[in-house]
C-alpha positions, 0 to 999 in steps of 0.5 A: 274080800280081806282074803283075797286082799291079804294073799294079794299084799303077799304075792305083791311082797313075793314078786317084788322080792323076786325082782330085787333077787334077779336083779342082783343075780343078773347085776353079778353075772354082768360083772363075773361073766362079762366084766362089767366093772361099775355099777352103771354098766352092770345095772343096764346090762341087767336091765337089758335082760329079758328075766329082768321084763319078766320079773318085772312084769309079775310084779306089775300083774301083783300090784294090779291084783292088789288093786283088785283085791283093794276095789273088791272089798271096798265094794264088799263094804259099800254093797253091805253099809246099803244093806244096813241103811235098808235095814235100819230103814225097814225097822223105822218104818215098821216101828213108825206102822206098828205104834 
């Protein structure tokens, strides 16, 4: 589960930096190509791009896979504290029955 959360924080660091490329990508094209001057207009005209939703969109998918990542292994823990609280219960007793 440390894993997959790890691998998940870097796909998360990949898609965002891919987002920012993009967007300076698509902020130059809205100057050079189409002669955006300010930054507001070339801004919106990036944001109105439909590479601009995707890079977006994958970085949503990577925040919900960290997230998952994140509830597996908190799972992960609680599933094995239980496992130890029987254990240290299975030992007590068997102490408790063999005195």
């Amino acid at each position: 589960a440390g894993a997959e959360w790890q691998q998940s924080e870097i796909d998360l660091a990949k898609a965002e930096a891919a987002e920012k490329k993009m967007f300076a990508i698509l902020q130059f094209r809205a100057q050079t190509e189409f002669g955006h001057k300010s930054i507001a207009a070339q801004s919106s005209w990036a944001d109105s791009q439909d590479e601009m939703e995707v890079a977006r969109i994958n970085r949503g998918v990577a925040k919900g896979a960290l997230a998952a990542a994140k509830a597996n292994y908190e799972a992960a823990q609680t599933e094995f504290k239980a496992w130890q609280s029987k254990e240290a219960a299975r030992r007590a007793e068997r102490r408790v029955y063999e005195s």
